[in-house]
C-alpha positions in Angstrom: -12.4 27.5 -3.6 -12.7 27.9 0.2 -9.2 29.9 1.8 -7.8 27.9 4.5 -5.0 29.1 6.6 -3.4 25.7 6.8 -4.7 23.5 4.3 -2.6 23.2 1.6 0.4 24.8 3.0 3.8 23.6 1.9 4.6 22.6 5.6 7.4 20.2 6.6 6.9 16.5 8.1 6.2 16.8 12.3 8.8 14.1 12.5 11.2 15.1 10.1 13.2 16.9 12.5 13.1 13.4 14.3 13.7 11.3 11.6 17.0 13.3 10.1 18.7 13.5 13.4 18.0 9.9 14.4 15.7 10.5 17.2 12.9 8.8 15.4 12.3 5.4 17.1 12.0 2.3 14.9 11.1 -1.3 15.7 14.7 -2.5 15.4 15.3 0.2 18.0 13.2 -1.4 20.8 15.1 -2.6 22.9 13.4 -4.4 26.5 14.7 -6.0 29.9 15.7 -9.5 29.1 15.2 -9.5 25.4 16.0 -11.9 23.1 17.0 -12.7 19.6 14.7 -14.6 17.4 15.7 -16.0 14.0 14.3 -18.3 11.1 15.2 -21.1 9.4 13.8 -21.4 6.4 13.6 -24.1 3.5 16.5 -24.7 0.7 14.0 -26.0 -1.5 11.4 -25.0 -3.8 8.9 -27.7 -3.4 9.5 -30.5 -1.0 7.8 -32.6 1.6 8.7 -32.2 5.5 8.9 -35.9 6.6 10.3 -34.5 10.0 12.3 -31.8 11.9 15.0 -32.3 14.9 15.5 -29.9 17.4 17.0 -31.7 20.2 20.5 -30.4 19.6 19.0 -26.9 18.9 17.3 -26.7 22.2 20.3 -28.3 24.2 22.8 -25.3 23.2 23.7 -23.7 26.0 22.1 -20.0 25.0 18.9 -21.4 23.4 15.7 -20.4 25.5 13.0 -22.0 22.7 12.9 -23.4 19.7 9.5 -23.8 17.7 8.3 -25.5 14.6 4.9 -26.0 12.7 3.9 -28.8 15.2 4.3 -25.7 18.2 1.3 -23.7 16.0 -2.4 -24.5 15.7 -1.9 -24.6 12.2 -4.6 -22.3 11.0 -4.3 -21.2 7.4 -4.5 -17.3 6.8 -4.5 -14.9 3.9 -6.4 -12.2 2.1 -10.0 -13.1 2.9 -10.8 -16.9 4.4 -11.7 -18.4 0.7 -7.7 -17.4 -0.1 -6.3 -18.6 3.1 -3.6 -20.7 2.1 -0.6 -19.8 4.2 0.4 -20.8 7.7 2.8 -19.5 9.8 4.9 -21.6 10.0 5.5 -24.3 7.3 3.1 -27.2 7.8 4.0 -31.1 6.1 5.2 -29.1 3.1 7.5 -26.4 1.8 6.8 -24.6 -1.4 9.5 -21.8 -2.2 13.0 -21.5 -1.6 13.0 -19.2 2.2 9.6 -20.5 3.2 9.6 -20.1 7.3 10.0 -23.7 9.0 11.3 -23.2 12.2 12.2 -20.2 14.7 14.9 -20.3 17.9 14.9 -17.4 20.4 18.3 -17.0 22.1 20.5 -15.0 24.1 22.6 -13.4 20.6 22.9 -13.2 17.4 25.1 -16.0 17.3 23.9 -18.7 19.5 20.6 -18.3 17.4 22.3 -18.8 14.1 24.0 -21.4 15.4 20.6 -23.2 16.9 19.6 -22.5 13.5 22.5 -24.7 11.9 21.7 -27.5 14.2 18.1 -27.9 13.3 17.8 -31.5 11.3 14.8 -31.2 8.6 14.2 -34.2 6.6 13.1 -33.4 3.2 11.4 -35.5 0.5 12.3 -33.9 -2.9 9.2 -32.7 -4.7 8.3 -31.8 -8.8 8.9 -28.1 -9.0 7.1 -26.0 -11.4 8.4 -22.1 -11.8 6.6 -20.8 -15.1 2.7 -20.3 -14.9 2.0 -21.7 -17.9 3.7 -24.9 -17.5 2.0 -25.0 -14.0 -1.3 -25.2 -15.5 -1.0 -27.5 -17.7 -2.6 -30.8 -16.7 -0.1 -33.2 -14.9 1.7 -30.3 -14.3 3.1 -30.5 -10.1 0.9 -29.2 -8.0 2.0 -26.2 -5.4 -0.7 -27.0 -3.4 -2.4 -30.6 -3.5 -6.4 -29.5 -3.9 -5.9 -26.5 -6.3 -6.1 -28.4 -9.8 -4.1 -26.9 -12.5 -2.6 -24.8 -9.8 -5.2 -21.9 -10.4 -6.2 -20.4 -7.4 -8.0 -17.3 -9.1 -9.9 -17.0 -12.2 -11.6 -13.9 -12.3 -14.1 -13.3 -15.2 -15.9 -9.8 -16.2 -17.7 -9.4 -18.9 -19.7 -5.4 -19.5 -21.2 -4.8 -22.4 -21.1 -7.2 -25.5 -17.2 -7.4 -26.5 -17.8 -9.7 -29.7 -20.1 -7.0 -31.3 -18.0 -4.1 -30.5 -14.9 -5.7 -32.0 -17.1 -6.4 -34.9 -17.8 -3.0 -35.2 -14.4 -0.7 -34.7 -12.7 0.2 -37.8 -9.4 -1.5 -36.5 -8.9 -4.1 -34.1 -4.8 -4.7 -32.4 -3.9 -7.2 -30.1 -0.7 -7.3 -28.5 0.9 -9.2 -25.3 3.0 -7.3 -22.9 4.8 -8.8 -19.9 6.3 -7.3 -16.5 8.6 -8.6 -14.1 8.6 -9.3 -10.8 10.0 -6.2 -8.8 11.4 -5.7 -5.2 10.2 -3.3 -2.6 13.5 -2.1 -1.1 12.3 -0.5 1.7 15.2 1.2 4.0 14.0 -1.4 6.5 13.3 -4.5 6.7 10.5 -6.1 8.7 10.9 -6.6 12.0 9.2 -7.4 15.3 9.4 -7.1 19.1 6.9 -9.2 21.0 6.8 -9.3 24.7 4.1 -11.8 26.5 3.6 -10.7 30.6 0.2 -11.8 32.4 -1.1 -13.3 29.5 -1.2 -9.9 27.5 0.5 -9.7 24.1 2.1 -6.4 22.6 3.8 -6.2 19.4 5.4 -3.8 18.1 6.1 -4.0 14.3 6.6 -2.6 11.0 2.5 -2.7 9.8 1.3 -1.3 7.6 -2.4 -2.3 9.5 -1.9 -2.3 13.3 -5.8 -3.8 13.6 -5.6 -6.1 10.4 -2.2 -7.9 12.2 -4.1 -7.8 15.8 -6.5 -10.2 14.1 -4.0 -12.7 12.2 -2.7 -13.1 15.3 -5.5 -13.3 17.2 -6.8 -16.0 14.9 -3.1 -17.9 14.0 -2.1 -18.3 18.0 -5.3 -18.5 19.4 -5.0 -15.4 21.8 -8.0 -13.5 22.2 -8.2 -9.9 20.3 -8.2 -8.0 23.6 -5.2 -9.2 25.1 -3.2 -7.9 22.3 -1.9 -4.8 21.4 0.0 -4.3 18.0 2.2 -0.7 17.9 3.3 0.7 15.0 6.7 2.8 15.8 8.4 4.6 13.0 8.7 3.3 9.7 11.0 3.3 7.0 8.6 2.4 4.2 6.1 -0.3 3.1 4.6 0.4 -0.5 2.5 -2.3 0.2 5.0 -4.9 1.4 4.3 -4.8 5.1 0.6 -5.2 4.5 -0.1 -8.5 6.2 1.3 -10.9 9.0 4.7 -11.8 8.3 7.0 -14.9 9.9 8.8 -11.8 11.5 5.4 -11.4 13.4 4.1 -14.8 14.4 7.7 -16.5 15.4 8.4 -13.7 17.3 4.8 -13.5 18.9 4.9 -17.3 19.0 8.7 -17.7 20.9 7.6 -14.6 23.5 4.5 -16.5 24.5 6.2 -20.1 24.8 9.8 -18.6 26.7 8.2 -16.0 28.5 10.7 -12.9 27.8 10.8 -10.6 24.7 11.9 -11.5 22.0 13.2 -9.7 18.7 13.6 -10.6 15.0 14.9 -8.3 12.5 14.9 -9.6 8.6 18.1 -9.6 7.1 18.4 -7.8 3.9 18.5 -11.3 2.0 15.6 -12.6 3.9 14.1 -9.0 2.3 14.6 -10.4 -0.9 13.6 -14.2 -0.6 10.7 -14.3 2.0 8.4 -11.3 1.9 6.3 -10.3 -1.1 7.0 -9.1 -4.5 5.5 -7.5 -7.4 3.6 -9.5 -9.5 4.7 -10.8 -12.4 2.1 -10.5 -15.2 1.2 -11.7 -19.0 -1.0 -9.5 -20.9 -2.8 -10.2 -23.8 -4.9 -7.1 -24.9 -6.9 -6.6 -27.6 -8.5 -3.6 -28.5 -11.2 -2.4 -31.1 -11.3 1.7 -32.2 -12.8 4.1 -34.9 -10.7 6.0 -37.0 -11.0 8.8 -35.5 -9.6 7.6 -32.5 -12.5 6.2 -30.3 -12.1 3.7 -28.3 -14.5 0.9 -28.6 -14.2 -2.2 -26.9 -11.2 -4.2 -24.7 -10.4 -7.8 -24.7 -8.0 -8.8 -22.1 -6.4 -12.2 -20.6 -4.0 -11.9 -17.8 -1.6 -14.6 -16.2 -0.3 -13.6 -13.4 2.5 -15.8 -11.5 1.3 -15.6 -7.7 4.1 -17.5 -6.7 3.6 -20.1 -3.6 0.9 -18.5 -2.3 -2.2 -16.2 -2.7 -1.1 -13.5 -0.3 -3.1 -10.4 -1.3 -2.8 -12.1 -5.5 -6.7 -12.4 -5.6 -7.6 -8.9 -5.0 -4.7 -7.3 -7.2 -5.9 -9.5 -10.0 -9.6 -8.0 -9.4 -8.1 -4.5 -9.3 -6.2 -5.0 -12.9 -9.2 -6.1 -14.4 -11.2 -3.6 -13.2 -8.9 -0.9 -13.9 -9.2 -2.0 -18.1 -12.3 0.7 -17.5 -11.5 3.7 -15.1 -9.5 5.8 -17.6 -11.0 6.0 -20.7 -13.8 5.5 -21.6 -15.2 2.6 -23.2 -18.5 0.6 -23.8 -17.3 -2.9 -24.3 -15.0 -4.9 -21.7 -14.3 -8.6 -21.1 -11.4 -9.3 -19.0 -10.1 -13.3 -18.0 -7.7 -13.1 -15.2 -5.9 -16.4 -13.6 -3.9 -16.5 -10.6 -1.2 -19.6 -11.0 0.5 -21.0 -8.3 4.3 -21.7 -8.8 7.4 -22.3 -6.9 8.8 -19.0 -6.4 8.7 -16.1 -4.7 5.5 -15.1 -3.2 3.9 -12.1 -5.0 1.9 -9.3 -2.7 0.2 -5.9 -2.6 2.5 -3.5 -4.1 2.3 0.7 -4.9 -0.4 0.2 -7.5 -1.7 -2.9 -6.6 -1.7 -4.9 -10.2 -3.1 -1.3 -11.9 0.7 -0.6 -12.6 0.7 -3.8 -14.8 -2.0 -3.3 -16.7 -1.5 0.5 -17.2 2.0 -0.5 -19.0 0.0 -2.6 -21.5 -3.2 -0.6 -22.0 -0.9 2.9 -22.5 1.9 1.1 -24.2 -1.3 -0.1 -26.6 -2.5 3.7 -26.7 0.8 4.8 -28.3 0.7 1.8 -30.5 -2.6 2.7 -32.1 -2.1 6.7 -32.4 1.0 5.1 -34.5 -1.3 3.2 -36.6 -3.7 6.0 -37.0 -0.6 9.3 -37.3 -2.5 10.6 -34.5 -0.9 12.5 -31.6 -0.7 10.2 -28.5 -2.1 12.8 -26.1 -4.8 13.8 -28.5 -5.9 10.2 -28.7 -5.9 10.1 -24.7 -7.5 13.5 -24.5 -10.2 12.4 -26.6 -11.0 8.7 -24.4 -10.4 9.8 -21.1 -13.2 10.4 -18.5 -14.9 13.3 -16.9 -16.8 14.3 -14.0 -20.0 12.7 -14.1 -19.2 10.1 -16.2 -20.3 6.4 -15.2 -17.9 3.5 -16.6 -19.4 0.1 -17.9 -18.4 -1.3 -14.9 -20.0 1.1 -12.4 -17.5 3.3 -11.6 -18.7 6.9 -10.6 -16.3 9.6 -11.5 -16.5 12.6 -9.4 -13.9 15.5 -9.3 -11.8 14.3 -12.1 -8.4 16.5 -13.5 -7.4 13.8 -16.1 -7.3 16.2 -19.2 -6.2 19.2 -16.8 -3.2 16.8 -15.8 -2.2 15.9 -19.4 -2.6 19.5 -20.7 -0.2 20.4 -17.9 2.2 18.0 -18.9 2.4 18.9 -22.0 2.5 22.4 -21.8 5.3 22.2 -19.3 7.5 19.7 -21.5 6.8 21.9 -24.6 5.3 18.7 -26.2 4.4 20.1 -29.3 7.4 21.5 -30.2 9.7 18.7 -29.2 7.5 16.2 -31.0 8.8 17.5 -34.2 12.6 16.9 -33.2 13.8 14.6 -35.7 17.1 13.7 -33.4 18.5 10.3 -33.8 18.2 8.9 -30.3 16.0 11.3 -28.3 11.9 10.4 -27.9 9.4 12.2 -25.9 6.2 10.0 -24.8 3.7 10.4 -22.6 1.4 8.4 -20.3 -1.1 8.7 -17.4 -2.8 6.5 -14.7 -5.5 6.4 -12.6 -5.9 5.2 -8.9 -8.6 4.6 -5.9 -8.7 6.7 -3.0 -9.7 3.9 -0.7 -11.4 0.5 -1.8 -13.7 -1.4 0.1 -13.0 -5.2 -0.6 -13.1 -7.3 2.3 -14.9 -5.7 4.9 -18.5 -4.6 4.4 -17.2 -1.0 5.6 -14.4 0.9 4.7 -13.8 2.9 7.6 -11.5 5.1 10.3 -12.3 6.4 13.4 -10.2 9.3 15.6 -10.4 10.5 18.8 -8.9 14.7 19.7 -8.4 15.9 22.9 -7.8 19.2 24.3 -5.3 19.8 27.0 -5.1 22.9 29.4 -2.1 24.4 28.0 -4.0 24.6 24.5 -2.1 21.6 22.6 -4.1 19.2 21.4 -3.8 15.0 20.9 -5.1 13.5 17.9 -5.3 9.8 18.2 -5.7 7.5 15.0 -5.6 4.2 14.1 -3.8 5.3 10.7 -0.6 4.0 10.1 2.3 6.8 8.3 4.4 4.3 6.6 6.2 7.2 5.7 4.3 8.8 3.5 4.1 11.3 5.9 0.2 10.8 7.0 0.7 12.0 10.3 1.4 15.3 8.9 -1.8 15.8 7.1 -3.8 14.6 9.6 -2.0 17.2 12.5 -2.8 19.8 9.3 -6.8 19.4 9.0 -7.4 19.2 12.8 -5.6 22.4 13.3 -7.4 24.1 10.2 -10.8 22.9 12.0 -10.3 24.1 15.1 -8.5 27.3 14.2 -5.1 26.3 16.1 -1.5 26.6 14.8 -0.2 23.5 13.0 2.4 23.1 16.0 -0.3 22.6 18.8 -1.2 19.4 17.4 0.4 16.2 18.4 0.3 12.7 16.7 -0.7 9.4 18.3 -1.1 6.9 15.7 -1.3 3.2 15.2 -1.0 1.6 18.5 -4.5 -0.9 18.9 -4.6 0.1 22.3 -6.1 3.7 21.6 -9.2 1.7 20.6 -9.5 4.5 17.5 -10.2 1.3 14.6 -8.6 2.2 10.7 -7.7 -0.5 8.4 -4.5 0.3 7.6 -2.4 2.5 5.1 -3.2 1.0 1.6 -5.2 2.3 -1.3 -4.2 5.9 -1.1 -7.0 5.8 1.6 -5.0 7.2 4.5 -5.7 11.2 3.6 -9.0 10.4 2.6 -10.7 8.3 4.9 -8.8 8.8 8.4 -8.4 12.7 7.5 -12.3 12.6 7.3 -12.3 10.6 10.7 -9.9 13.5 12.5 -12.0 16.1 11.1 -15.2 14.8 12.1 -14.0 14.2 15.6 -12.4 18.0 15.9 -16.1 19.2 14.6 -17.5 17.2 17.6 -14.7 19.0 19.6 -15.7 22.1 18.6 -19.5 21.4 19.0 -18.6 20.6 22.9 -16.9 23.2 23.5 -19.5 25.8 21.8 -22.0 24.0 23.7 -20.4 25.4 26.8 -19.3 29.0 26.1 -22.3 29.5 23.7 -24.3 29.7 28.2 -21.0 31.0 29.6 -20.7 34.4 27.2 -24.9 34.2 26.6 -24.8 34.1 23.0 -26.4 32.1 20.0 -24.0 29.2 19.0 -23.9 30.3 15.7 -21.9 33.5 16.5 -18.7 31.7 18.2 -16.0 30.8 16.0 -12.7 29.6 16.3 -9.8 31.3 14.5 -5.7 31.7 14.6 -5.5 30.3 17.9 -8.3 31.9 19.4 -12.4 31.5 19.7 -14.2 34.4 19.0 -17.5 35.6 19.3 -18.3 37.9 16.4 -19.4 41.3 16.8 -19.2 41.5 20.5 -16.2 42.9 21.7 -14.0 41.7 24.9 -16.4 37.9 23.9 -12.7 36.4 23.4 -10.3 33.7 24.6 -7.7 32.1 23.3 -8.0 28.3 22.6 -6.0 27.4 26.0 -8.0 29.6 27.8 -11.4 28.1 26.4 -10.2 24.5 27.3 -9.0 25.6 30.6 -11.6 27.3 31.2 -14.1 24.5 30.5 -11.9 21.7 31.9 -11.6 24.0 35.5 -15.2 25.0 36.1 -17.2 21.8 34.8 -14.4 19.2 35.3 -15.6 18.3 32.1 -13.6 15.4 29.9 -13.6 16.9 26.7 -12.6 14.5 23.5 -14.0 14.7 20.3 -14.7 11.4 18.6 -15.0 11.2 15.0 -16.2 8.5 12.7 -15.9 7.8 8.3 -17.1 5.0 6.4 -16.6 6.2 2.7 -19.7 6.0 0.6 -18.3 3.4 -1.7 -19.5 0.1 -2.2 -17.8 -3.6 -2.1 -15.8 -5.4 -4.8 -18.6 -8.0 -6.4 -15.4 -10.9 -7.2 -17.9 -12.3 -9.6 -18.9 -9.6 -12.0 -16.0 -6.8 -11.5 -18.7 -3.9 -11.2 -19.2 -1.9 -8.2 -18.3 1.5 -7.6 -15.7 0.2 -5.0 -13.9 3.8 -4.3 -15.9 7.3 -3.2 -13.8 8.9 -5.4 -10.8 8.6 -8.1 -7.2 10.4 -8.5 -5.3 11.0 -11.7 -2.2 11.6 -12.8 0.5 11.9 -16.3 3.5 12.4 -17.3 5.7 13.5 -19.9 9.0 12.0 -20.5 12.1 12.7 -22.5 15.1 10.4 -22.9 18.0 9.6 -25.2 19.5 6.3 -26.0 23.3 5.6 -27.2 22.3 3.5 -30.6 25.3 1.9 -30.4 25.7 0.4 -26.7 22.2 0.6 -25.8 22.5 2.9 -23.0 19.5 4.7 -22.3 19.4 8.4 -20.2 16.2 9.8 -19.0 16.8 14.0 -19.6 13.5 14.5 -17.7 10.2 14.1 -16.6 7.3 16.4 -15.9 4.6 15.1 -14.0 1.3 16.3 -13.0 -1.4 14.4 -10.0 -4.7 15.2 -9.8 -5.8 14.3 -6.1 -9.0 16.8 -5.4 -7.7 19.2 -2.9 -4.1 18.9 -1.7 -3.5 19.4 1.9 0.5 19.5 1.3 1.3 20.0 -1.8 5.4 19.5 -0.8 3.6 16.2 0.6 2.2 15.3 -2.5 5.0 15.9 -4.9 7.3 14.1 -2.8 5.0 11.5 -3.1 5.0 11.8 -6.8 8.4 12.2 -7.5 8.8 8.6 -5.1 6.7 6.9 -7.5 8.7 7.8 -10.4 11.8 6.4 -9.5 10.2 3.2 -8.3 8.7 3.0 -11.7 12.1 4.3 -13.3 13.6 1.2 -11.3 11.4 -1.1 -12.9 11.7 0.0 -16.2 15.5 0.4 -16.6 17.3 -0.7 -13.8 15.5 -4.0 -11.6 15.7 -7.4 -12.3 15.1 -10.4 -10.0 17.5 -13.3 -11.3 15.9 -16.7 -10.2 16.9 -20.2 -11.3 15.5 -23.6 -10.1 13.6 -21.0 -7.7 16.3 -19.5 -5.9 17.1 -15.7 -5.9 20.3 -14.9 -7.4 20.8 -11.8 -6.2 18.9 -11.4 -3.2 21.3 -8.0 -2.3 21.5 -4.5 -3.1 25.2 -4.6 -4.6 23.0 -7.2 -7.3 19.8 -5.9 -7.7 20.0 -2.7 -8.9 17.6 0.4 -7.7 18.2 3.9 -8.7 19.8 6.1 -6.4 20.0 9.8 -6.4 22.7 9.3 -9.2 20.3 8.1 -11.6 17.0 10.2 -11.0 16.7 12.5 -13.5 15.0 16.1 -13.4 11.5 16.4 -12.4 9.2 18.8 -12.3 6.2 17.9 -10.5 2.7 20.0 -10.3 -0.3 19.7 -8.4 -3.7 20.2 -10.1 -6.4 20.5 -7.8 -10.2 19.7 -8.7 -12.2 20.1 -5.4 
C-alpha cells in the first residue's frame, strides 16, 4: 500500500476544539437584527378534513407580525422524486397524522407566538383513521390519501433468477416473519431554521443534511427562483438521515420571512422532534429461504410491509434499498422480493442510518443463525462460506470490488475468542455474531451522482477548500481538510473548511449514503491535483525544469536532484500570485461510476463500490427478571482505505449504540395515532451508562 504522511492518521476533528468549548455556531445560535419567532400549529388529529381555519384573532394580537396557512402557499406537492410527491408544506384541505403542520405565526417572543398559536380556529371534520398496514390495505379500508387505492403507494417487485426452481431444489427450505419497530433519531438538536428575505434574496440557514437538495424544494414549494436563494449549513448536532429533506421548520420559516419582511426563527421543540419529523420504518418480513446441507445458500423469497406512515417521504427508495440488499452479502442465485409501501395514520417514516438495509439485515442474519441451528453448523462458518468476494457479480448486478467481508468476520472472531467461548455452557450468557453490508454512495434520483470542490491558495501558504458537502457530524470536514493536505504536501493545519453554504456554487448532494468520504473526497482531491497542475505549470518555466521533476512535500515544493530548486508552499503561491497576478483555484469534479436504481427490476450496480462490516457480541440475561446486560462487543468495518481511522471507529462505535437502542432500550408508544411518549424522560436511548465495551478495528482492503 502506498505511505502517506497524513492519510490515515489518527487526527482529531478541526472543529472539535470548537465544538467542546461552545464556540461552534449552530442554527439555533443565529441570531439577526429584528428577528423573529416562528412557531407551528399543528393538527390534534390523525385523519380529518380542514373545512376552514380562523386567524383574525391570531393576526390582531398585539405582537403578531404574520400569520400563514395552506391558503398563503402555492400548494405544490413535494417528496422523494415527483412520482412520490405527496406532501405539502403546509397542510392542504386535509390532515393525516397527529402534528401534521397547518399553520405558522411569526412574532415578537416565544410567548405572543404560542399564544397566536392558541387563538388559531381550525374547523375539523372527523375522518376514518386507519394505523396498522394491514388493515389499511384491505379494501374499504380509509384511505390516507383519496387516489392511492388500498393505501399502497409502493409496490416494488424483483424477480433474478428462477426462485420456484431453486426452492425446489435446496435440501431445506425455512420461512420465518420478523418484525422491527419504528425508532427515533434523537439527534442533540432539533431542526431548526433562520430565514431572512431583503431585496428579494432568500438565505436560510438550517440544519440540512443537503444544502442544494433544500435550495430546490424551496425553490419549487414558494415559487422563488433557485438563484435568489442561498441555503447554509452551520454546525450540526447530528442527522442520521432525519434532516434529509425540507422540513415545516424550513418552509414556514422561509414562507413568514418573505410575507413580514424581517427574519424569522423556528426552533423544534423536543416533542415536535418526536411527533413531526421522520422515523424509522416500521417493517414486516416474511423470508423464506432454500439451502444445501452443506450450508449453501440457494434461493430467497421475501415480502415486506412496511408502514410508511402519512406520507411517502424518502419510503419509496428505502423500500428499493431493502430489497435490493436481500443480494449484496452473500451470495445467492435465486431472489424474488415483493415490497409494499402502506399508507397509515401515523407518524411519517424517513431515511434513516441504513436506510431500510438495517431491517432487512435483522431478518436475513437472524434467519442465518436459525439455519446453522438446524444444520449444527457454526454461524460464522455458514457466513464465511455465502459471503462475497472481490470480483464477484450478484444476481442483481451488483459489482463487488475491494471487499474485507471474511477479513472482518475472521477479525471478530479472533478478537472475541469465538471458538472458545462458543463451548461455554453457562446458563444465561450467549455469544452471536452478525455482519452487514452498505453503499458508498447510490445514485437514485439524479442521472449523476456527483460533488464538485473548489481549493484556493492564499499568500501566507493556508489554503481554502470549498465544498458543497455537508458534516452532519460525522466529522466530514475533517477528512476532506486531510486528503487536500496529503495531495498537496501541506500540514493538516493549513487547510481550512468551507462547506455547505449554496452560495460557493461547489454543487454535492448532500451527506447520505456513506457517500460524503467517497464522492466529495474524490471532488477535493481532483481539484488540489488541478492546483498542483497550475502551479507546476508556472515554476516548471520559472526554475527551467521538466514538470515531472517538481514535487510537493512536508510543506514544501521541491525540485528533485537540483539543489537550492526549493520553496516552501507559501513562498510558491506568493511567488506566483506577486509576479503573474495570477488567480490560482483548483476546481475539482466526481461523478462516481455507478449506475441508477432501475425501480422496476431492482438490478443495477447502483454504488462504485461496497463497505462491510461484523460484529461479535456477548451478553447475559437474568433468567428470572428478564434483564439482559451486553458484557461486549467487538466490531470490525471494512471501508477500503481509512483516512481516520479514530474517525471511523467513532463512527462505528455510534452505530452500535443506535442499534443497541433499538434492540433493548427504544420503543415509540402510539395509540389512536398519538405519541405517548414524545420525550426523552419516556423514550428511552442508551446513554454512556448503558454502552458496554467495545473494541472496534479497522480492516483496510485498498
Amino acid at each position: 500500500m502506498t505511505e502517506f504522511s497524513i492519510i490515515g492518521k489518527r487526527l482529531s476533528r478541526i472543529d472539535g476544539r470548537a465544538i467542546v468549548t461552545g464556540e461552534a455556531r449552530y442554527t439555533t445560535d443565529i441570531s439577526l437584527p429584528g428577528m423573529l419567532v416562528g412557531k407551528i400549529l399543528r393538527s390534534p388529529h390523525p385523519h380529518a378534513r380542514i373545512l376552514g381555519i380562523k386567524v383574525e384573532r391570531a393576526k390582531k394580537l398585539r405582537g403578531v407580525f404574520g400569520v400563514v396557512t395552506g391558503a398563503d402557499t402555492l400548494k405544490r406537492k413535494y417528496g422523494y422524486r415527483e412520482s412520490s410527491a405527496d406532501e405539502y408544506g403546509l397542510a392542504v384541505d386535509k390532515v393525516r397524522y397527529v402534528g401534521e403542520q397547518v399553520a405558522a405565526v411569526a412574532a415578537i417572543d416565544d410567548d405572543t407566538a404560542a399564544e397566536a398559536l392558541s387563538l388559531i380556529e381550525v374547523d375539523y371534520e372527523i375522518l376514518s383513521a386507519v394505523f396498522d398496514p394491514f388493515e389499511a390495505m384491505q379494501e374499504g379500508a380509509p384511505l390516507v390519501h383519496d387516489d392511492v387505492p388500498r393505501n399502497i403507494s409502493y409496490a416494488p417487485y424483483f424477480h433474478w433468477g428462477n426462485v420456484e426452481e431453486g426452492l425446489a431444489r435446496a435440501d431445506f427450505v425455512r420461512e420465518d416473519t420478523f418484525v422491527t419497530q419504528p425508532q427515533i433519531h434523537g439527534s442533540m438538536e432539533p431542526h431548526a431554521a433562520v430565514a431572512d428575505y431583503t431585496g428579494g434574496f432568500l438565505t436560510v440557514w438550517s440544519t440540512t443534511q443537503g444544502p442544494y437538495a433544500l435550495r430546490k424544494e424551496l425553490a419549487y414549494t414558494l415559487g422563488v427562483p433557485e438563484g435568489k436563494i442561498r441555503v447554509i449549513k452551520p454546525h450540526m448536532g447530528g442527522g442520521f438521515g432525519g434532516k434529509r429533506e425540507m422540513f415545516a421548520s424550513d418552509f414556514c420559516a422561509a414562507l413568514l420571512a418573505i410575507k413580514t419582511g424581517r427574519p424569522i426563527k423556528i426552533v423544534y421543540t423536543r416533542q415536535e422532534e418526536f411527533i413531526a419529523s421522520r422515523q424509522r420504518h416500521p417493517m414486516h418480513i416474511t423470508l423464506k429461504t432454500g439451502y444445501m446441507r452443506d450450508g449453501t445458500i440457494v434461493a430467497k423469497d421475501c415480502v415486506l410491509v412496511a408502514d410508511g406512515g402519512a406520507y411517502n417521504s424518502r419510503g419509496p427508495g428505502i423500500l428499493s434499498y431493502a430489497g435490493s440488499s436481500l443480494a449484496t452479502l452473500y451470495r445467492v442465485s435465486h431472489v424474488r422480493f415483493q415490497g409494499y409501501h402502506v399508507y397509515t395514520n401515523k407518524p411519517v417514516g424517513g431515511a434513516f442510518r441504513g436506510y431500510g438495509s438495517l431491517q432487512m439485515r435483522f431478518a436475513d442474519e437472524c434467519q442465518m443463525d436459525m439455519i446453522a441451528e438446524d444444520l449444527g453448523m457454526d454461524p460464522l462458518e455458514l457466513r464465511l462460506k455465502n459471503v462475497v468476494y472481490p470480483g464477484y457479480v450478484t444476481i442483481s448486478g451488483k459489482r463487488i470490488t475491494s471487499c474485507g467481508i471474511k477479513e472482518c468476520l475472521l477479525k471478530v472472531a479472533e478478537a472475541s475468542g469465538w471458538y472458545e467461548k462458543r463451548e461455554v455452557k453457562k446458563v444465561g450468557y450467549g455469544i452471536a455474531i452478525a455482519c452487514n453490508d452498505y453503499v458508498s454512495s447510490l445514485r437514485s434520483i439524479y442521472e449523476y451522482d456527483s460533488s464538485s470542490a473548489l481549493v484556493r491558495p492564499n499568500e501566507d501558504g493556508y489554503v481554502d477548500v470549498f465544498t458543497g458537502a455537508a458534516d452532519i457530524g460525522q466529522g466530514s470536514d475533517t477528512t476532506l481538510a486531510q486528503i487536500v493536505a496529503e495531495e498537496l504536501g501541506i500540514p493538516f493545519e493549513m487547510v481550512n473548511l468551507r462547506a455547505a453554504d449554496t452560495s460557493f456554487g461547489v454543487m454535492d448532494l448532500g451527506s447520505y449514503a456513506s457517500r460524503v468520504t467517497f464522492v466529495a473526497g474524490n471532488a477535493a482531491r481532483r481539484a488540489a491535483i488541478d492546483l498542483k497542475g497550475q502551479m507546476v505549470d508556472y515554476l516548471s518555466k520559472y526554475w527551467g525544469v521538466e514538470k515531472e521533476r517538481i514535487s510537493f512535500r512536508h510543506g514544501n515544493v521541491i525540485v528533485t536532484e537540483e539543489e537550492g530548486a526549493s520553496l516552501t508552499f507559501a513562498e510558491a503561491v506568493k511567488l506566483i500570485l506577486n509576479r503573474e497576478g495570477k488567480f490560482l483555484v483548483g476546481r475539482g469534479y466526481y461523478d462516481a461510476p455507478s449506475e441508477k436504481v432501475d425501480y422496476k427490476t431492482g438490478l443495477g450496480n447502483t454504488s462504485p463500490t461496497y463497505s462491510y462490516g461484523a460484529q461479535v457480541a456477548e451478553v447475559e440475561v437474568d433468567l428470572k427478571t428478564g434483564e439482559v446486560k451486553v458484557l461486549r462487543i467487538v466490531a470490525a468495518s471494512d471501508c477500503g482505505r481509512a483516512i481516520n481511522p479514530l474517525a471511523l471507529e467513532g463512527q462505528a462505535e455510534g452505530a452500535i449504540v443506535c442499534g443497541l437502542g433499538m434492540t433493548l432500550f427504544e420503543q415509540r408508544k402510539l395509540h389512536g395515532g398519538k405519541t405517548l411518549n414524545p420525550n426523552f424522560l419516556e423514550y428511552k436511548v442508551p446513554t454512556t451508562f448503558e454502552v458496554p465495551a467495545i473494541e472496534s478495528y479497522v480492516i483496510e482492503t485498498v
